[in-house]
ROPAZA-925904 format. One line per 2 residues: number of its first residue (from 0); their letters; for each residue y negated, x, z of C-alpha. Coordinates in pm, 1 decimal, decimal comma, m for minus. Layout:
BEGIN
NUM> A> Y X Z | ... .
END
This chain:
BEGIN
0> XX> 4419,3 m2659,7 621,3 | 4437,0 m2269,0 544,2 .
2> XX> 4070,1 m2157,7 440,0 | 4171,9 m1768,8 474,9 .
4> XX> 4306,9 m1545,1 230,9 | 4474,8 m1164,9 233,5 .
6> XX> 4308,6 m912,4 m43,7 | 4402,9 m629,1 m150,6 .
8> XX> 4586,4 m492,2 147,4 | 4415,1 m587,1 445,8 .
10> XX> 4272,5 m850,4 594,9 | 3993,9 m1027,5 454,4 .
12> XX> 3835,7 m1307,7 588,0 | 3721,2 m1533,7 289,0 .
14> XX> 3770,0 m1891,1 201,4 | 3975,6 m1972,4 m62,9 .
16> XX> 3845,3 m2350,2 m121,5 | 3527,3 m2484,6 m252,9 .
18> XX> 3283,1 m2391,3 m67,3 | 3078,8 m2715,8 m116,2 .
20> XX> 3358,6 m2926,3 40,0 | 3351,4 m2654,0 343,6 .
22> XX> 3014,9 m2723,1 364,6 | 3097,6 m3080,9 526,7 .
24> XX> 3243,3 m2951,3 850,0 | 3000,7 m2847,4 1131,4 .
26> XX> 2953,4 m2422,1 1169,8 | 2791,1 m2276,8 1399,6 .
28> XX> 2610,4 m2037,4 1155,3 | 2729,3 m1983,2 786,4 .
30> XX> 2646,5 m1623,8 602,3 | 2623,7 m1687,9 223,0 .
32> XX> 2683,8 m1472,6 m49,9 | 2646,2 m1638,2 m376,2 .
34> XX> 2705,8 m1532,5 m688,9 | 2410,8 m1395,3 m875,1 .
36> XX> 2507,2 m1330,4 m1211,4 | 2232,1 m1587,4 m1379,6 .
38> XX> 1953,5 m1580,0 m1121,6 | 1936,1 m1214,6 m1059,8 .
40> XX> 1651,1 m1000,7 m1233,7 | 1952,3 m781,4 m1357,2 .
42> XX> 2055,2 m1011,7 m1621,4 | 1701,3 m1083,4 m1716,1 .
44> XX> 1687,1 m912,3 m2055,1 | 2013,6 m1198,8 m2132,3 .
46> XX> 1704,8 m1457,2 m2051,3 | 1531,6 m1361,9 m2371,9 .
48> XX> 1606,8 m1238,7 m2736,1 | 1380,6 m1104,6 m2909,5 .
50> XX> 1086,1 m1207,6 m2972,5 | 1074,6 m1342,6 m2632,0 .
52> XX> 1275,9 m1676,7 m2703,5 | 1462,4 m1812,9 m2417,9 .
54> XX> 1820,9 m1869,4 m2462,6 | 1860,2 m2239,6 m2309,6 .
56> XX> 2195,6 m2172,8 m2264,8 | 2144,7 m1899,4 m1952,9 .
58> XX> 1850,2 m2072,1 m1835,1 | 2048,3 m2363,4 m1749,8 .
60> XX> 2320,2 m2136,9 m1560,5 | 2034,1 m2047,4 m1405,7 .
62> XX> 1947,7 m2364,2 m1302,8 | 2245,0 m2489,5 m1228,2 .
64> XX> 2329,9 m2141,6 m962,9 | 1957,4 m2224,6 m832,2 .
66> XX> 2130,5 m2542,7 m700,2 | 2416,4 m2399,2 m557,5 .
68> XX> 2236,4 m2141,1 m383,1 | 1985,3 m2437,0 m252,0 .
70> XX> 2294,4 m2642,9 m103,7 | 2383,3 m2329,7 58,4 .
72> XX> 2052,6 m2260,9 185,7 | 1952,1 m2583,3 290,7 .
74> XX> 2331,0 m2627,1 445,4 | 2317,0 m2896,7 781,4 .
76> XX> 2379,1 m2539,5 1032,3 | 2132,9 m2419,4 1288,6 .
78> XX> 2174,0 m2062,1 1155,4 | 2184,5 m1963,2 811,2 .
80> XX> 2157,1 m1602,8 586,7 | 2183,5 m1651,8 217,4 .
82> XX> 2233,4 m1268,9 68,9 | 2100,0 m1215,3 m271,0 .
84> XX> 1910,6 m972,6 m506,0 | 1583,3 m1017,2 m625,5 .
86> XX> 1588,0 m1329,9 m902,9 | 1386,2 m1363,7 m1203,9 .
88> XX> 1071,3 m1518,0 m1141,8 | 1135,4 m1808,2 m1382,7 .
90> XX> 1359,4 m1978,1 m1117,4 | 1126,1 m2006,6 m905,4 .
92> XX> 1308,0 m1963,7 m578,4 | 1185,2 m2010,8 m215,3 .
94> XX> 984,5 m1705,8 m33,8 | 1290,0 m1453,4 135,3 .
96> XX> 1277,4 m1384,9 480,1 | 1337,6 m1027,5 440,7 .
98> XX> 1426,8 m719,6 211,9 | 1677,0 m485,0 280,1 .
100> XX> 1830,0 m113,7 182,6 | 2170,1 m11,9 199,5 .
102> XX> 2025,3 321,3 327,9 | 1900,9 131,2 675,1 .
104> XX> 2227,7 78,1 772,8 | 2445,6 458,6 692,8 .
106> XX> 2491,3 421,5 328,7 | 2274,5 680,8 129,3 .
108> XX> 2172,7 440,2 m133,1 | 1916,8 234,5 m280,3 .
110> XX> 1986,8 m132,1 m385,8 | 1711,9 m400,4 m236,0 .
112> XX> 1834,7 m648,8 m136,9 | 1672,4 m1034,8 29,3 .
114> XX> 1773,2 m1245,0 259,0 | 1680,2 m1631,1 357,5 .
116> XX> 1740,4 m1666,0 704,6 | 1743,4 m1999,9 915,9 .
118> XX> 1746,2 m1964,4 1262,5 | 1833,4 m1615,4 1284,7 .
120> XX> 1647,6 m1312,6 1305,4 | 1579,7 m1039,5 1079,0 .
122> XX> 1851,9 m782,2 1023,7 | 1748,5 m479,9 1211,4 .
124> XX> 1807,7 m113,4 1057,3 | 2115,4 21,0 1245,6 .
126> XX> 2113,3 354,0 1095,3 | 1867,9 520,1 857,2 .
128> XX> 1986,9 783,9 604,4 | 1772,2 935,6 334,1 .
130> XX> 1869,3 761,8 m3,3 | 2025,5 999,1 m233,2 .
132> XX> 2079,6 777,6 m567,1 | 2052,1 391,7 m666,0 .
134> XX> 2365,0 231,9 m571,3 | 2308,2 m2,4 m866,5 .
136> XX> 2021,4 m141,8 m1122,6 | 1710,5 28,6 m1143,9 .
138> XX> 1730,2 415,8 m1155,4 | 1390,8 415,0 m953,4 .
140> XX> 1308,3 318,5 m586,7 | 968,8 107,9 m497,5 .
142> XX> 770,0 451,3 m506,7 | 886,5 576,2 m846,7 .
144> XX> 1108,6 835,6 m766,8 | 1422,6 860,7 m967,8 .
146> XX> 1764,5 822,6 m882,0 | 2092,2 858,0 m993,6 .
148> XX> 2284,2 534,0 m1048,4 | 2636,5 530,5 m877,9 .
150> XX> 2736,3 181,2 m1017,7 | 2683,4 5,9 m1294,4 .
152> XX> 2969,3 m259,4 m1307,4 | 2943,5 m610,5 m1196,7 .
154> XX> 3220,6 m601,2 m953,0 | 3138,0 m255,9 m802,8 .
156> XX> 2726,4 m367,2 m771,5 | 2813,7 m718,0 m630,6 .
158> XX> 2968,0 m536,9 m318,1 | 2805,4 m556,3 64,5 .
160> XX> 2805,4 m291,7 174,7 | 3010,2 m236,4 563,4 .
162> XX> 2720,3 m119,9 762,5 | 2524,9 m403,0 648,2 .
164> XX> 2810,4 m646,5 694,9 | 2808,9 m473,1 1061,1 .
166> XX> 2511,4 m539,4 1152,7 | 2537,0 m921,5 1079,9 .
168> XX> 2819,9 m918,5 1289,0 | 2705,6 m703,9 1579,7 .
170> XX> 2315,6 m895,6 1577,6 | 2443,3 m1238,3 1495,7 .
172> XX> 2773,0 m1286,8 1604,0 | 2715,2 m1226,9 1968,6 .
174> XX> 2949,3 m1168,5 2201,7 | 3316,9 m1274,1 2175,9 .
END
């Protein structure tokens, strides 16, 4: 069974198959990143129209990528990351282990982002830059200040970044 699939050039190394069904075979540690398009506090203001109705319609793709992102979470592996941003607080989601910035690991950006761990450690900061402009979302960083935002497309904002993406590899991976 091919799980693997080429993009755009060069190799990539994602699976092309439902990712529930290649859920059932044992890994030794699975790194999720789930789509957050409902959950994520970006789409919030979609939540509600005015005055502060909820439209049923999102809340239940909300509930129904809560689930998904549960399965994954709660996946029978002995260590598991689940990468997401932060969600709206009507989803109720389990505490993160951890927030991080794109700027901790080489990228001069802001764009917080949490992780669930299982069995792994945190993610530790590989290389920190100063932050010169929101890679995405809010124009503001947790202290106020003001940024420039690089990105504001869904494909483009949905990206992990490499040094992050490095440092799972280099601090969870091991040794080949």
């Amino acid at each position: 069974m091919r799980y693997f699939r080429y993009i755009g050039g060069a190799e990539q190394w994602h699976i092309k198959a439902d990712v529930l069904q290649v859920l059932k075979i044992k890994w030794d540690m699975i790194i999720a990143f789930p789509p957050c398009t409902y959950l994520s506090n970006a789409g919030a203001n979609k939540l509600y129209s005015p005055p502060k109705v909820l439209n049923y319609e999102r809340y239940q793709k909300g509930l129904k990528a809560k689930e998904f992102f549960m399965k994954l979470l709660n996946a029978d592996c002995p260590k598991i990351a689940v990468e997401n941003p932060i969600h709206s607080k009507i989803f109720e989601m389990p505490a993160h282990s951890q927030e991080i910035q794109p700027y901790e690991f080489g990228h001069p950006y802001t764009k917080r982002t949490r992780l669930w761990l299982k069995g792994l450690p945190p993610l530790m900061a590989t290389r920190i830059v100063k932050p010169l402009m929101a890679w995405a979302g809010s124009s503001k960083d947790y202290k106020g200040n003001k940024y420039t935002v690089k990105h504001r497309s869904p494909k483009m904002r949905s990206k992990t970044f490499p040094g992050i993406a490095k440092a799972m590899a280099e601090q969870w991976g091991g040794k080949i």
